[in-house]
C-alpha positions as a printed NumPy array, in Angstrom:
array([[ -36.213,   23.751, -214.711],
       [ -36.937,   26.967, -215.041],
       [ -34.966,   27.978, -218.458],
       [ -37.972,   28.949, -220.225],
       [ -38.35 ,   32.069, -217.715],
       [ -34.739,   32.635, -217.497],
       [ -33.672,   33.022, -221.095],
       [ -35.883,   36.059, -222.021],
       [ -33.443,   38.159, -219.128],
       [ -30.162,   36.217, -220.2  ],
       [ -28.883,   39.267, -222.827],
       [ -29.497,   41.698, -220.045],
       [ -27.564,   39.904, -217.603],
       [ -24.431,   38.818, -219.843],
       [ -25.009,   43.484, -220.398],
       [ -24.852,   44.125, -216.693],
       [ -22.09 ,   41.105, -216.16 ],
       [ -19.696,   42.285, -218.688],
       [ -20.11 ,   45.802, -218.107],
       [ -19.532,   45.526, -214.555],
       [ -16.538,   42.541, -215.152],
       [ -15.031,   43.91 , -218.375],
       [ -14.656,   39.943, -219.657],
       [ -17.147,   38.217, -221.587],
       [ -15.843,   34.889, -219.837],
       [ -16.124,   35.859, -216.364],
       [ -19.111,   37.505, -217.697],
       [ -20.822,   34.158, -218.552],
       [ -19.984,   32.457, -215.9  ],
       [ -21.273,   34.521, -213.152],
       [ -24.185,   34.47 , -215.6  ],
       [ -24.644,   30.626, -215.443],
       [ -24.489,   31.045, -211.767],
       [ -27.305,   33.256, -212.189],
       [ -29.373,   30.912, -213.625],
       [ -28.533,   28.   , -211.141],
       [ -29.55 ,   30.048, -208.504],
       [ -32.425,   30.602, -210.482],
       [ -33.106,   27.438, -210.963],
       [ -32.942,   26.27 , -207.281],
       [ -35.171,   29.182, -205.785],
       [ -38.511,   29.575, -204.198],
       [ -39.513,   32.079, -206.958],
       [ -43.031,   32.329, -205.244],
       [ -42.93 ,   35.399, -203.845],
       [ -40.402,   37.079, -206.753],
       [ -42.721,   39.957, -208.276],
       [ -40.298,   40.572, -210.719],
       [ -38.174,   38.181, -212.312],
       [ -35.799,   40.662, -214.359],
       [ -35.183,   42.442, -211.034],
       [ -34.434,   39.782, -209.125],
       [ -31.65 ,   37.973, -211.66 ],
       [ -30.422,   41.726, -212.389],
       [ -29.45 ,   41.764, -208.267],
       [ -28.918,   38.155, -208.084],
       [ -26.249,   39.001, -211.157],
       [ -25.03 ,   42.185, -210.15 ],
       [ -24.112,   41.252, -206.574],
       [ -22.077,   37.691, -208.264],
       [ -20.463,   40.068, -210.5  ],
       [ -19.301,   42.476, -207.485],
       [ -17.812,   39.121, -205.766],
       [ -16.171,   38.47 , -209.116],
       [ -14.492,   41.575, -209.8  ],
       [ -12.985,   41.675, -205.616],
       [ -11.266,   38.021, -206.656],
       [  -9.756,   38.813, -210.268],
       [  -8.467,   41.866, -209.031],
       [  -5.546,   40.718, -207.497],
       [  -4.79 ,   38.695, -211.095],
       [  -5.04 ,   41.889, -212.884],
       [  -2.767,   43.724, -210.448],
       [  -0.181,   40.688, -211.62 ],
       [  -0.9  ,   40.963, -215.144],
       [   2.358,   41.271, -217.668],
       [   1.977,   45.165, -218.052],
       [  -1.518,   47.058, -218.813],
       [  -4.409,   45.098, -218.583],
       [  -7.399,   45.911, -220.875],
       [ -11.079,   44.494, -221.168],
       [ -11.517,   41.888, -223.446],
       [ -12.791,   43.36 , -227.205],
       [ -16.399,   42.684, -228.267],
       [ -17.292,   43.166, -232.05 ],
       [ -20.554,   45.613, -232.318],
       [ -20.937,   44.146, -235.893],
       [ -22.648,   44.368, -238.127],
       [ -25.372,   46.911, -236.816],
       [ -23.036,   49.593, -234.566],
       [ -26.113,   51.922, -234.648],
       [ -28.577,   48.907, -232.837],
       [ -28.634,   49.485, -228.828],
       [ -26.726,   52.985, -229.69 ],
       [ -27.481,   53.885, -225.785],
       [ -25.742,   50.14 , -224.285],
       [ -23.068,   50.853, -227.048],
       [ -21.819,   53.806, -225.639],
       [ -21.446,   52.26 , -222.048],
       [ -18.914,   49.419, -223.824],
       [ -16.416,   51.615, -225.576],
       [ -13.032,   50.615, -224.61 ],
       [ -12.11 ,   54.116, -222.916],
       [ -14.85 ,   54.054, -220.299],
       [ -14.74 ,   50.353, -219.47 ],
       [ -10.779,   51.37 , -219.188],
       [ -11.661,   53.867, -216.329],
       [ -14.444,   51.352, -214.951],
       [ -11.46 ,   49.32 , -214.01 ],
       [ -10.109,   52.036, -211.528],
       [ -13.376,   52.176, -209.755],
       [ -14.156,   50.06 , -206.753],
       [ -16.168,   47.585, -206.665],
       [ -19.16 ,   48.848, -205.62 ],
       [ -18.52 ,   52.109, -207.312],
       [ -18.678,   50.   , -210.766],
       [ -22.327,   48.381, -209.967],
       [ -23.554,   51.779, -208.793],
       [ -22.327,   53.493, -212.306],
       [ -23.092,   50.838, -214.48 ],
       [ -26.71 ,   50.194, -213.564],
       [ -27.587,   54.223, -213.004],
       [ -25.592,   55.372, -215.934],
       [ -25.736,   52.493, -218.312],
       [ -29.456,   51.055, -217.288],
       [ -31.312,   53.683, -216.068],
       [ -32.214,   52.263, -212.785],
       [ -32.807,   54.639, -209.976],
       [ -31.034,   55.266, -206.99 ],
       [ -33.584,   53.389, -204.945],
       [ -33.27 ,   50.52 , -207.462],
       [ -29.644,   50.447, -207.282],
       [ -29.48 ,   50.475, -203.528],
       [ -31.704,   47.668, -203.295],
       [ -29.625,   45.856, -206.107],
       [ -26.174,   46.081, -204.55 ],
       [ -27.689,   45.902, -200.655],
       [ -26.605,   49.878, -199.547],
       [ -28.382,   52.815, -198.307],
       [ -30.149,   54.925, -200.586],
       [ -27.681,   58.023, -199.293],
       [ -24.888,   55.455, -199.875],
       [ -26.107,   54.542, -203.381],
       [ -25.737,   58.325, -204.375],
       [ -22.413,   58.824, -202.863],
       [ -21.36 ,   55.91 , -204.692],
       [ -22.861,   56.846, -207.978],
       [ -21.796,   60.61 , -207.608],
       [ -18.151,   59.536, -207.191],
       [ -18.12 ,   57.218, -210.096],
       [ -19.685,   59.32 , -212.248],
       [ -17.55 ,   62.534, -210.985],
       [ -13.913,   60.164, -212.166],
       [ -15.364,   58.965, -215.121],
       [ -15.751,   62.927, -216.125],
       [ -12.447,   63.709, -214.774],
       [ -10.587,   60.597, -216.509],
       [ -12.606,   61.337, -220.27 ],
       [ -10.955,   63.551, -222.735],
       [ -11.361,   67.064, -222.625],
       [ -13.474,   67.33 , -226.257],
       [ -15.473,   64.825, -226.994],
       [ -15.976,   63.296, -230.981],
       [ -19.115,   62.332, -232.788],
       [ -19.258,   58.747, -234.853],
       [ -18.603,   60.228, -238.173],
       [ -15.632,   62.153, -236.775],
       [ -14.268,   59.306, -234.812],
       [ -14.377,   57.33 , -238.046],
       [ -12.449,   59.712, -240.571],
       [  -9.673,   60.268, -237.499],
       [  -9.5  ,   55.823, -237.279],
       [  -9.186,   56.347, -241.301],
       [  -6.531,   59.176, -241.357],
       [  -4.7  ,   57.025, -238.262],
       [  -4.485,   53.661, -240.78 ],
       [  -3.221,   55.781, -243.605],
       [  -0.757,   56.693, -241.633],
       [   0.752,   53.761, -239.528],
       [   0.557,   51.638, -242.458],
       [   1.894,   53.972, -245.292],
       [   4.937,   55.116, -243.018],
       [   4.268,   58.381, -242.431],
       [   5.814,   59.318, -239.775],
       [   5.233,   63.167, -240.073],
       [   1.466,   62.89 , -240.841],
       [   1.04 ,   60.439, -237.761],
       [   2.553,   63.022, -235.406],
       [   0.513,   64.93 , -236.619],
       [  -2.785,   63.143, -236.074],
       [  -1.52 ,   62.814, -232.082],
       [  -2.074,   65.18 , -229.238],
       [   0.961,   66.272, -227.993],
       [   0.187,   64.35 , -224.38 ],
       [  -1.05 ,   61.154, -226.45 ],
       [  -0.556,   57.876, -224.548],
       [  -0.291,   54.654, -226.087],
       [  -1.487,   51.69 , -223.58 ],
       [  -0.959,   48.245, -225.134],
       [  -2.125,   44.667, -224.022],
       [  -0.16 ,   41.614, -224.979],
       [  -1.164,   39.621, -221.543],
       [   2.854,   38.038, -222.118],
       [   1.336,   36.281, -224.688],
       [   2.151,   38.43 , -227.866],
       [   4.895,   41.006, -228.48 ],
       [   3.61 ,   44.638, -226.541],
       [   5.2  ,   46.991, -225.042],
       [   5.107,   46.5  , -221.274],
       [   4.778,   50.406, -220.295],
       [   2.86 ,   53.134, -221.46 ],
       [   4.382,   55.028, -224.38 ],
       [   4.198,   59.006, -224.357],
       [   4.248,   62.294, -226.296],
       [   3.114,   61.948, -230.257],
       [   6.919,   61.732, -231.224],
       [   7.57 ,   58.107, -229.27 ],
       [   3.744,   56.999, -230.122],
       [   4.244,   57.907, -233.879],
       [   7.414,   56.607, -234.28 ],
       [   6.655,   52.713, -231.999],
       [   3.432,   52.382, -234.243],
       [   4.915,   53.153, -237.857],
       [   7.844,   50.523, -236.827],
       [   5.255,   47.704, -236.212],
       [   2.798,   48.742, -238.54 ],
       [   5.871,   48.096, -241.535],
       [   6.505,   44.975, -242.769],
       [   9.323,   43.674, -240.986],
       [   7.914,   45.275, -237.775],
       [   4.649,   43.056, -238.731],
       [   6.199,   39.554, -239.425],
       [   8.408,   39.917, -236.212],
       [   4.993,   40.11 , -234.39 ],
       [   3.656,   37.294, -236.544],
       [   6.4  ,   35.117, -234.877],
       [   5.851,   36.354, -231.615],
       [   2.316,   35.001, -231.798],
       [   3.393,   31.241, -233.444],
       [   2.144,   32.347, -236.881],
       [   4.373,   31.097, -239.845],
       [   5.887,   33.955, -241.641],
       [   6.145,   35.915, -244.111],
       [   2.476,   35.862, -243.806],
       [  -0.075,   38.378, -245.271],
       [  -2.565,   40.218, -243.132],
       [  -5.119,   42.422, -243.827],
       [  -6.236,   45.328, -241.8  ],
       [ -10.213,   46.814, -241.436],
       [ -12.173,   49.504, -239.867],
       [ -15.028,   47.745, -237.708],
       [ -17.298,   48.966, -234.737],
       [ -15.538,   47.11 , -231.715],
       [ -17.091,   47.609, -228.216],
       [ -18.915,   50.589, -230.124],
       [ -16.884,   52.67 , -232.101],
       [ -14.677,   52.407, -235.207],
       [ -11.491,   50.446, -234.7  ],
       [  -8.233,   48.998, -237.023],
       [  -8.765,   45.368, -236.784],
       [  -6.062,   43.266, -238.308],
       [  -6.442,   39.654, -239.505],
       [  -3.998,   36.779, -240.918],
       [  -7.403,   34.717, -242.688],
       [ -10.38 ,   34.289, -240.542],
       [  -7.627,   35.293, -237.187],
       [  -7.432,   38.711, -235.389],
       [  -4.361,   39.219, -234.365],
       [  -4.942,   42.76 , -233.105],
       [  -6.698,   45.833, -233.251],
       [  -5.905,   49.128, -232.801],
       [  -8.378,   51.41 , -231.67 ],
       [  -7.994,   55.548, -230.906],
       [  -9.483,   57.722, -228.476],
       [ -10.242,   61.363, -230.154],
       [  -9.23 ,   64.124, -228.114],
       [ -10.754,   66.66 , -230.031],
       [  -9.674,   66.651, -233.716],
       [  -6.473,   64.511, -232.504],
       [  -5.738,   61.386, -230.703],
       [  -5.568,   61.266, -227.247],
       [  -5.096,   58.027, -226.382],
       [  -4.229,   54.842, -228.695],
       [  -5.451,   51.154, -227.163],
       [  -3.288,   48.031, -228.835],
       [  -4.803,   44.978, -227.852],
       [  -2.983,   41.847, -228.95 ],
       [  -3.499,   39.473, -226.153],
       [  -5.221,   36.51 , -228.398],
       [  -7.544,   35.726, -225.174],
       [  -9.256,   39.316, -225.685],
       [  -9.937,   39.045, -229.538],
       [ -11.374,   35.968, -229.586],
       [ -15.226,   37.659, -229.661],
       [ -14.211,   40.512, -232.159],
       [ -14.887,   37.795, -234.688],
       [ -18.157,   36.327, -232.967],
       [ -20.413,   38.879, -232.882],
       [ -23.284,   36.954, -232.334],
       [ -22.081,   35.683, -228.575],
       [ -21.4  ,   38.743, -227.129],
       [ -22.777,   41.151, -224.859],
       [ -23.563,   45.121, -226.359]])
């Protein structure tokens, strides 16, 4: 009962959910609670369907986020959202694409709760203060405060000089040359002096533990994996026979350009930059299998 009016609004909600969430599983699932709720309501007096599963969502999502934060706080070294391909059209939903890149939804995280909801459905959605309030169950005055200090960190936290698609793509190109030719010097080069490297192997695949610093530590960490024996010792870390052959791409992952590297139809990582400028400013390894697994299912995913 009731699926017929719900599925029209589910993309929307799996948006908001995994925006707000930063997992496409806990994403779902507060979405399927969504719909039960759905399901089981007096929906006479609901004027407006979309609204009322975008709060119904929204405030499930909020709940979410206050119980998986103590897991995250646990995590083996840096947590990072789980990876969504934005294959094979990155230029569809350009708007929503932006509000998935890997760098915001990394500052998201340091955001309360509340904070999160009142960014992601002013900034990302275009609902109005008034809207929001009523959404998340705050003042109007409150809603602002909340939206003006997200929005004031998120501009704090970005990098100083922003980079336009084509740009971001020739930098991702330059950056594979590099790692996976061995050059050292024209990797260093590439970085910003301050660059930070901020990998994810969630203890279940071979990652550093700590962020790594300055372009001479980054550039020299990522040419030693990115060489062959550096690659088949992270093979084995991961259970994968080796020697093994893998092949590395440039796809759009949560909306931009990113290295994604396979062994067959597996990712086993990706590597994606963010420009500061015409150099890197910050470099995101994800190799935690339980983030990758929608890089290759594009049609599942939120964007």
């Amino acid at each position: 009962m009731g699926s017929d009016d719900f599925t029209p609004h589910r993309r929307r909600l799996l948006d908001v959910a995994y925006r707000i969430l930063g997992t496409v599983t806990d994403a779902e699932d507060v979405v399927q609670e969504a719909w039960l709720r759905w399901s089981a309501a007096d929906r006479s007096g609901v004027g407006s369907p979309q609204a009322f599963l975008v709060t119904v969502t929204t405030r499930l999502a909020i709940d979410r986020l206050r119980q998986v934060r103590a897991r995250r706080e646990a995590y083996p070294g840096a947590w990072l959202p789980e990876l969504i391909s934005t294959q094979p059209d990155p230029q569809a939903r350009a708007e929503l694409a932006e509000t998935v890149e890997l760098a915001l939804l990394v500052v998201l995280e340091t955001l309360s709760p509340l904070e999160r909801a009142a960014f992601v459905l002013h900034e990302a959605f275009g609902l109005s203060h008034a809207e929001v309030a009523e959404v998340i169950g705050r003042s109007e005055a409150a809603t602002r405060q909340l939206a003006r200090r997200a929005r004031d960190h998120v501009r704090e936290a970005r990098p100083r000089y922003t980079a336009d698609r084509d740009q971001r793509r020739r930098l991702t190109e330059r950056f594979l040359a590099a790692c996976f030719g061995g050059d050292l010097a024209g990797l260093v080069d590439l970085l910003a002096a301050d660059v930070r490297l901020v990998a994810d192997g969630g203890g279940r695949a071979k990652a550093p533990l700590r962020v790594i610093e300055s372009a001479e530590r980054v550039g020299r960490f990522l040419t030693a994996i990115c060489d062959d024996e550096g690659a088949q010792r992270f093979l084995a870390s991961i259970g994968l026979p080796t020697p093994a052959a893998f092949e590395t791409a440039i796809e759009d992952v949560n909306g931009a350009p990113a290295i994604v590297a396979r062994v067959g139809e597996r990712v086993i990582g990706v590597l994606a930059v963010e420009p500061d400028g015409e150099r890197v400013g910050t470099v995101f390894l994800v190799a935690n299998p339980e983030k990758l697994a929608r890089v290759s299912r594009p049609a599942s995913t939120p964007a």
